[in-house]
C-alpha positions as CSV (number, residue, x, y, z in Angstrom):
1,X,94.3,97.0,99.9
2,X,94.1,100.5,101.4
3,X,95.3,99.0,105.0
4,X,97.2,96.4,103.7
5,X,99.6,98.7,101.5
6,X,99.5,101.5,104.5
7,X,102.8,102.1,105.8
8,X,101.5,103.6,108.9
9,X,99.5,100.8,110.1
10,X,101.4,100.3,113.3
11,X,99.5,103.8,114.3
12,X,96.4,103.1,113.0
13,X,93.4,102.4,110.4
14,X,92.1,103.9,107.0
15,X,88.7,103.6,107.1
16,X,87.6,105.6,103.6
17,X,89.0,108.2,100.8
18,X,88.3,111.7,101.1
19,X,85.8,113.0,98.1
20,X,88.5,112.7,95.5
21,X,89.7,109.4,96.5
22,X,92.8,110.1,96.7
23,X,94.3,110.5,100.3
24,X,94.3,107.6,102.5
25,X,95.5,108.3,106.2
26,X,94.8,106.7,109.3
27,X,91.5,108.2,111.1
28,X,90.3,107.9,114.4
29,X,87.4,109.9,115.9
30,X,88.0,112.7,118.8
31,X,87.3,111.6,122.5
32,X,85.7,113.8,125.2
33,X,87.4,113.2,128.7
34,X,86.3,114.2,131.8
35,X,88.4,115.3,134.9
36,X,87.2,115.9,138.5
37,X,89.4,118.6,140.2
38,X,89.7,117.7,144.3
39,X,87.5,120.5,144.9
40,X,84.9,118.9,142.9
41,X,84.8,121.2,139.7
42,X,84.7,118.8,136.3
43,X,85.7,120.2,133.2
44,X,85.7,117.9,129.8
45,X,88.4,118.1,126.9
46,X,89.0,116.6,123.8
47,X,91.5,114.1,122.8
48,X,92.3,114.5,119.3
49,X,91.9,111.5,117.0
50,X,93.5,111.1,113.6
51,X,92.3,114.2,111.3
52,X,93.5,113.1,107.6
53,X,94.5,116.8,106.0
54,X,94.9,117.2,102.0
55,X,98.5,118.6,101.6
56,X,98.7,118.8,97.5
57,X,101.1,119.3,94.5
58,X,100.9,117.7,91.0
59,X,104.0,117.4,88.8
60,X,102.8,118.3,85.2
61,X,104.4,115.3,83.3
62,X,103.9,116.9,80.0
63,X,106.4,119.5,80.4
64,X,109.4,117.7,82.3
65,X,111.5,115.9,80.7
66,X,110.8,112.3,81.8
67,X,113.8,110.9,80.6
68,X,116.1,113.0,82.1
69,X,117.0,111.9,86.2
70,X,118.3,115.0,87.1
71,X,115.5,117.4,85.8
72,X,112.9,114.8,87.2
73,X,114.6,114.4,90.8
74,X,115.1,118.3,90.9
75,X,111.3,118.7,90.7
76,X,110.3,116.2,92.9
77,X,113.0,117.7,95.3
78,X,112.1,121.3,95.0
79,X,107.9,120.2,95.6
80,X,108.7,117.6,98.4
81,X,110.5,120.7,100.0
82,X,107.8,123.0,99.2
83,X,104.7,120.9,100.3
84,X,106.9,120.0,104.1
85,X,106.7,124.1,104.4
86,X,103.3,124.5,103.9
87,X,102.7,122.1,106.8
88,X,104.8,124.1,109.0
89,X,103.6,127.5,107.7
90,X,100.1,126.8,106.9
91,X,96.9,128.1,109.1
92,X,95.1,125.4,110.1
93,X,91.1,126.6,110.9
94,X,91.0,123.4,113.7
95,X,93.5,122.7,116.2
96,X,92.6,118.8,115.2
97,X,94.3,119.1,111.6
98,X,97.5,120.7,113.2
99,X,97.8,117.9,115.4
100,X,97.4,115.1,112.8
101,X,99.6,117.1,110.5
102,X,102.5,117.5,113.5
103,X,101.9,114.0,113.8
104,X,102.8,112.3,110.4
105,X,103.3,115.4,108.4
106,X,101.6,113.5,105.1
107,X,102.2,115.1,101.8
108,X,100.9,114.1,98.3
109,X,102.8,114.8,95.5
110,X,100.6,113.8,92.4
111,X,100.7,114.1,88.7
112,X,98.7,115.9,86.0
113,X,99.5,116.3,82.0
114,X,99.7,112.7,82.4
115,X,98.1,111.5,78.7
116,X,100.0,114.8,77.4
117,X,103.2,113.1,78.1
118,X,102.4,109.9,76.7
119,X,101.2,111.9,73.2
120,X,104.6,113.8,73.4
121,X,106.5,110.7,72.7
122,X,104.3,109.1,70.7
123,X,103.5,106.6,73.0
124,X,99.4,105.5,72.1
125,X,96.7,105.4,75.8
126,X,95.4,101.6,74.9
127,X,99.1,100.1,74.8
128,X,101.6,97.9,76.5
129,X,104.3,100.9,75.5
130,X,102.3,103.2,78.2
131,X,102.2,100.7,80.9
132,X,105.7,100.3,80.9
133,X,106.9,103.3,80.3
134,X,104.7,104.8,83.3
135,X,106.2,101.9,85.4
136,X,109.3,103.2,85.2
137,X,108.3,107.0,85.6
138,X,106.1,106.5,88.9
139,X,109.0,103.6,90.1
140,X,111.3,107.0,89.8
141,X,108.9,109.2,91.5
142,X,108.1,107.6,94.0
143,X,112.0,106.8,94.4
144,X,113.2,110.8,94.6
145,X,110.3,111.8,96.8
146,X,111.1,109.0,99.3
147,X,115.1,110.3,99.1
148,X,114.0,113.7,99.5
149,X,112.0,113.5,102.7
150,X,114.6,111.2,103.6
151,X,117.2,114.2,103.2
152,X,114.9,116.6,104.9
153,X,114.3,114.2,108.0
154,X,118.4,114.3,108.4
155,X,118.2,118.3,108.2
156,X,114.8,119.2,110.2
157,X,113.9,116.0,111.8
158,X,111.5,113.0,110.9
159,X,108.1,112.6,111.3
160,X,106.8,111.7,115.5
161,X,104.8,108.4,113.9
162,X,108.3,107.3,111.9
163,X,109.1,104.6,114.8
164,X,107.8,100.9,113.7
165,X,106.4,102.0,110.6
166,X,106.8,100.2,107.1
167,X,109.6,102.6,106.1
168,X,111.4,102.1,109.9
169,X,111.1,98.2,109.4
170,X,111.4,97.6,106.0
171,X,108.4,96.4,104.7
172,X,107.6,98.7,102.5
173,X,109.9,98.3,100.1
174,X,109.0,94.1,100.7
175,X,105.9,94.7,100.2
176,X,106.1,96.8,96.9
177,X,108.8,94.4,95.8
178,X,111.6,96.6,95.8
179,X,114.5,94.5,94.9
180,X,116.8,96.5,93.0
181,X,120.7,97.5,94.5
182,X,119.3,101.1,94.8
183,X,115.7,100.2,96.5
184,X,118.1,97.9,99.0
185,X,120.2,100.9,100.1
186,X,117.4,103.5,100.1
187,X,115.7,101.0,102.2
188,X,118.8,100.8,104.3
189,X,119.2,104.4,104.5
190,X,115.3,104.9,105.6
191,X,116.0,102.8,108.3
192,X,118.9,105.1,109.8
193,X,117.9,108.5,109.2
194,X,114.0,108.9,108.5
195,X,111.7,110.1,106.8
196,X,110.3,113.9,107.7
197,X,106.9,112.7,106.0
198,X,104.8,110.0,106.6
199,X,103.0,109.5,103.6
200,X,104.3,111.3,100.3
201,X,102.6,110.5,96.8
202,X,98.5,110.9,96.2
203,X,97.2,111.7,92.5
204,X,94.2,114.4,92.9
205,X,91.7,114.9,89.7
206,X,93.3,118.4,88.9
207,X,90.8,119.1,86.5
208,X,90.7,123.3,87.5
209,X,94.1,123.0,87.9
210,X,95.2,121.5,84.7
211,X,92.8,124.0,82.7
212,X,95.3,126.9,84.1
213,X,98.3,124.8,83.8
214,X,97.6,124.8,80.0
215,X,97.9,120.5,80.2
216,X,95.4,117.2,81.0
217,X,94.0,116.1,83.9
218,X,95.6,114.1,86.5
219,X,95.6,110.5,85.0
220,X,92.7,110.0,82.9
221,X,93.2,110.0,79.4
222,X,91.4,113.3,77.3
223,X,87.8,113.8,77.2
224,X,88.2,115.0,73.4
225,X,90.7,116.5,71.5
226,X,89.1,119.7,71.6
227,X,85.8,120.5,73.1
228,X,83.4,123.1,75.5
229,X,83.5,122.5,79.0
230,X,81.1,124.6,81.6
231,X,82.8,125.6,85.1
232,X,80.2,127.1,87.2
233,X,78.0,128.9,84.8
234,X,81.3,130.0,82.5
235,X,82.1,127.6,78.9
236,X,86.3,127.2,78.8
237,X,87.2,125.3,75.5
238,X,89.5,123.1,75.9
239,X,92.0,121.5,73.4
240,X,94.5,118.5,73.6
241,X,97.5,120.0,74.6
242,X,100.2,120.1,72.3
243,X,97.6,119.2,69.2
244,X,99.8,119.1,66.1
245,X,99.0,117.0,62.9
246,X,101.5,113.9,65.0
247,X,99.7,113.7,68.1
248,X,96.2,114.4,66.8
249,X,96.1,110.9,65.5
250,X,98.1,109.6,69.2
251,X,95.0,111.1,71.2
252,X,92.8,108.5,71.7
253,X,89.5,109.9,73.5
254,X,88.6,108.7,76.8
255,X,85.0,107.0,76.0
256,X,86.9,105.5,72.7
257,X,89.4,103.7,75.1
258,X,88.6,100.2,76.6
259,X,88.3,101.0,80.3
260,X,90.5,98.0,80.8
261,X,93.4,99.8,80.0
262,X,92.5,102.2,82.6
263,X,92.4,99.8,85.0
264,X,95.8,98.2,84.1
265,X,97.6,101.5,83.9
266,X,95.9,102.1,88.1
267,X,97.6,98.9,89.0
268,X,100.6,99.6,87.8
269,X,100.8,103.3,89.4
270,X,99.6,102.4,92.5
271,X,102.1,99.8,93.4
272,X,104.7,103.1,93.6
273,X,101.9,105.6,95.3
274,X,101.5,105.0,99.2
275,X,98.4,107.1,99.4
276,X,95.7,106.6,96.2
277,X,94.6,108.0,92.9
278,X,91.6,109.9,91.8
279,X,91.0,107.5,88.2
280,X,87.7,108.1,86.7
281,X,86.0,105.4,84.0
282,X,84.8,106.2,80.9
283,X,81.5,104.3,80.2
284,X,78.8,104.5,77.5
285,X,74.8,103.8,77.6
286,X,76.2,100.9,75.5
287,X,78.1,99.2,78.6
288,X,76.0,96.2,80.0
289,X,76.2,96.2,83.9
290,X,78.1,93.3,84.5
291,X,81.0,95.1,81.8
292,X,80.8,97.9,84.8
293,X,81.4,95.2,87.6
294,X,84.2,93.5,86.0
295,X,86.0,96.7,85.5
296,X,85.4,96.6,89.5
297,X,86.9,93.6,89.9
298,X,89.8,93.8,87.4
299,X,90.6,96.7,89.8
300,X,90.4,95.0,92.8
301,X,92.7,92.2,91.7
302,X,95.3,94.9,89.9
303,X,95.6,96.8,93.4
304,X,93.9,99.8,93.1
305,X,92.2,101.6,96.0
306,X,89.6,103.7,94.8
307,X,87.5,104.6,92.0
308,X,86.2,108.4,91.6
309,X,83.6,108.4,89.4
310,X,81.9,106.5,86.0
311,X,81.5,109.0,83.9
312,X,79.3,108.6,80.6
313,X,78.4,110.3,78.1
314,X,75.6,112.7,76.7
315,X,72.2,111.0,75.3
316,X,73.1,113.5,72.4
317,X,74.5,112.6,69.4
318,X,78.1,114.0,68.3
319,X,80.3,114.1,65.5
320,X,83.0,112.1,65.6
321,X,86.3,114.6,65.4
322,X,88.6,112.3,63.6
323,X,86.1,112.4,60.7
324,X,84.9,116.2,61.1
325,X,87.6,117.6,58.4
């Protein structure tokens, strides 16, 4: 899926994730050539392969306003612009990452406060409401980032790689089944001017992150609605945010929810995220094995291109927290 869906195949292969699972980028390992001067004296250098770089910025869904176009493509404009900088301003410790980064200039613009914003409007985790209202809200997303890198390609330049690529011929929008009268002239437009990066939307775990940004992490639903979490050596409490007597009962906990849901959600993100998504599964001691591999499977079939990691719970017992008062 990761190859099939990669809109710069025409330069190259994925051949894994990095840790989080979330970038996918064409690799290809360094080469060492030789050359033989006339006079006999051979030196060796290195041809630089494909070096994927993480180039990261998460929107935090819980405090934009979702439903507004112009607040959401604003944001998505202002961090498209911001993360294109850091590739031209950034110090890279290995000549190889500068290289790949000249080369396709990949972003990933990601997404944390995710299950905040579906508590905000009421909207319950283990529900057809979420998977289509997150349709739309990635579909738009993925929609402002592409315009925006489209707008910077016509103002600095596209990307070296752009030439034959999905977005030069068109079949990424075919492939993600981009039909609509807007897709069809963004599409069009692509085609004409650019695009200043090569790949532009990845969803990293954020769980640091989202701890400072006061909101949940990345995609995955809330561990609990309020509970003690250790971060090398230190105990941060952490609480649902925006926890009012409304959304208390909204929350659903992540082992509570059916992992299916999980999975249905991923498929219906990734169609609108080039790159991939850290999703983690919530399992208990309870799960059988073969429940396990047909969450697998489900998300093979659904599209998805990774999974991070199956987390379970503690052998201790806990109170429940909808029953504690």
């Amino acid at each position: 899926t990761a190859n099939r869906m990669n809109p710069n195949k025409h330069a190259g292969n994925i051949y894994s994730s990095n840790l989080c699972t979330e970038i996918f980028m064409n690799q290809s390992p360094s080469q060492r050539v030789q050359r033989t001067s006339e006079d006999g004296i051979v030196t060796e250098v290195i041809k630089s392969g494909d070096f994927p770089v993480c180039n990261l910025a998460s929107l935090v869904l819980g405090n934009i306003d979702l439903d507004s176009p112009t607040e959401l493509e604003h944001v998505v404009r202002v961090a498209v612009r911001a993360l294109d900088n850091v590739i031209t301003h950034n110090y890279y410790p290995t000549p190889f990452a500068k290289i790949s980064n000249d080369k396709y200039r990949a972003i990933g613009l990601g997404a944390s406060g995710y299950h905040h914003a579906l508590a905000k409007r009421g909207i319950f985790y283990s529900s057809q409401a979420h998977l289509e209202y997150m349709d739309r809200v990635f579909e738009d997303m993925n929609y402002y980032a592409i315009k925006a890198s489209m707008n910077l390609a016509n103002e600095k330049g596209k990307y070296p790689a752009f030439k034959g690529s999905d977005w030069d011929n068109g079949d990424y929008f075919t492939l993600r089944e981009y039909t609509s009268d807007r897709w069809k002239k963004l599409s069009s437009e692509v085609h004409k001017n650019g695009l200043r990066n090569g790949w532009l939307l990845a969803v990293a775990p954020t769980a640091s992150t989202s701890v400072i940004a006061g909101t949940s992490a990345g995609v995955d639903p809330i561990m609990n609605r309020y509970f003690l979490e250790e971060k090398k050596g230190s105990i941060v409490p952490r609480v649902a945010p925006g926890l009012d007597d409304k959304t208390f009962w909204i929350y659903e906990n992540a082992h509570e929810v059916n992992q299916i849901w999980t999975v249905r959600a991923s498929g219906v993100r990734q169609r609108h995220i080039d790159q991939g998504q850290s999703v983690n599964m919530y399992i208990t001691t309870d799960m059988k094995m073969s429940e396990i591999l047909n969450l697998m499977i489900e998300a093979n079939k659904v599209g998805m291109k990774s999974i991070y990691y199956f987390r379970s719970k503690s052998l201790e017992v806990e109170e429940c927290d909808t029953c504690s008062a």
